[in-house]
C-alpha positions as a Python dict, from the first residue, in 0.01 Angstrom:
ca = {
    (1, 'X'): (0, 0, 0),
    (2, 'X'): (151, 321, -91),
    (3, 'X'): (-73, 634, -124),
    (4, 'X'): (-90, 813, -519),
    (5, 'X'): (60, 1117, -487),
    (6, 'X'): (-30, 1354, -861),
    (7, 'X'): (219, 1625, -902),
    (8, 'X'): (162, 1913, -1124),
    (9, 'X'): (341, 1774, -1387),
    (10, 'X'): (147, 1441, -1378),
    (11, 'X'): (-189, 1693, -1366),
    (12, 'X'): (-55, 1841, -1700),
    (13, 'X'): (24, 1538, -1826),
    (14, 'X'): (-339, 1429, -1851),
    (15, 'X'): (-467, 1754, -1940),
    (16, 'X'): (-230, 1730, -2245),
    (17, 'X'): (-359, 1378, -2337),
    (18, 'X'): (-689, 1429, -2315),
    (19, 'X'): (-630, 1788, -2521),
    (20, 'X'): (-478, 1554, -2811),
    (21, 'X'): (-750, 1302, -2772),
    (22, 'X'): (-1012, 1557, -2781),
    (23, 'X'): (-872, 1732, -3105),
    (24, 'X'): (-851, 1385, -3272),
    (25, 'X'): (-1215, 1329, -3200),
    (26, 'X'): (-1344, 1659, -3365),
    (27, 'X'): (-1130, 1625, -3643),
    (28, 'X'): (-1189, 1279, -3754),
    (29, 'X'): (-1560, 1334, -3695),
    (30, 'X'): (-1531, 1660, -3927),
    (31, 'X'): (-1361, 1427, -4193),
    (32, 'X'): (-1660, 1121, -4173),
    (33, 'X'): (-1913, 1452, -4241),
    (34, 'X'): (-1738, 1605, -4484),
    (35, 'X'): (-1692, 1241, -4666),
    (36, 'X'): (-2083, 1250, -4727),
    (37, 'X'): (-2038, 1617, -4876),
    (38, 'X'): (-1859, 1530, -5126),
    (39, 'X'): (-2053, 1235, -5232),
    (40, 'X'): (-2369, 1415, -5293),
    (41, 'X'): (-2133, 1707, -5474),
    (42, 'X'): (-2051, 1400, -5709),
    (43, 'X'): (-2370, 1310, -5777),
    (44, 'X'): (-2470, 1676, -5863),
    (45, 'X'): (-2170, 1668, -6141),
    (46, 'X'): (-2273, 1349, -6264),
    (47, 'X'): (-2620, 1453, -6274),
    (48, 'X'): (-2545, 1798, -6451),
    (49, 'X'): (-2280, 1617, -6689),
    (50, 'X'): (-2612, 1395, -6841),
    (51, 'X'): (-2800, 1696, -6895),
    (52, 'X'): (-2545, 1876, -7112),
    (53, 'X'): (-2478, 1547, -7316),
    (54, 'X'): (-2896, 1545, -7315),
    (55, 'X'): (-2905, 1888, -7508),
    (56, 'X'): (-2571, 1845, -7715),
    (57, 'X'): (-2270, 1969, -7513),
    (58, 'X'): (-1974, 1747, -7475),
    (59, 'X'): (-1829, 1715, -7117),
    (60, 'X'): (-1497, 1637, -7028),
    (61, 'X'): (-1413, 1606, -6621),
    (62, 'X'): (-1032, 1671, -6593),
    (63, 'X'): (-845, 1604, -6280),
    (64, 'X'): (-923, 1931, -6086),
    (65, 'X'): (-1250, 2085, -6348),
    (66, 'X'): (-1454, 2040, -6613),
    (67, 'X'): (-1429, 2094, -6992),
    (68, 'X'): (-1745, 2173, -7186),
    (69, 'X'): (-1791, 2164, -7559),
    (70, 'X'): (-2086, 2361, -7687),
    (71, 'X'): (-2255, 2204, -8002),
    (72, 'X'): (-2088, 2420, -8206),
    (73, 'X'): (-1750, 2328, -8146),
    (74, 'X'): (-1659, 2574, -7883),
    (75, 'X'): (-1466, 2462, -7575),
    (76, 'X'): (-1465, 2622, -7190),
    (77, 'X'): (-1241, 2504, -6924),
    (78, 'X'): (-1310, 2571, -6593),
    (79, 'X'): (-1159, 2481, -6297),
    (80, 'X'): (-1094, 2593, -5937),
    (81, 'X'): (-892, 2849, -6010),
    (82, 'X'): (-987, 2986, -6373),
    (83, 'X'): (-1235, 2987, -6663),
    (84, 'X'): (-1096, 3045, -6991),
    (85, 'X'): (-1219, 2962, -7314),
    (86, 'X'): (-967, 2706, -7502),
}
């Protein structure tokens, strides 16, 4: 039976592999965490967005913000880049 020789390059071969495999673990396992972020950001919106319709407001969730009405008829968009009233 012939004896297993490892070069260098087979020694950096595995180190590589086991680099990659290592930065796949912390990164998916930073993605499953952040997954349970954002679900209890949702439920904050949802939660806030009752309250305003509660005391009168009108609430409008666009694809990246929010626009509120106020009862009076005035409107403020907000999103992650800018506030500005419409």
């Amino acid at each position: 039976m012939p004896k297993l020789r490892l070069t260098v390059r087979d020694l950096f071969f595995f180190v590589t592999l086991a680099a990659v495999l290592v930065a796949w673990w912390v990164d998916h396992r930073a993605l499953s965490s952040h997954r349970g972020w954002w679900d209890a950001k949702e439920v904050q919106v949802m939660e806030m967005k009752k309250m305003l319709e509660r005391d009168g407001y009108q609430v409008q969730l666009i694809e990246d913000g929010v626009v509120i009405t106020t009862p009076d008829g005035v409107a403020y968009e907000t999103t992650q880049r800018s506030y500005r009233r419409r």
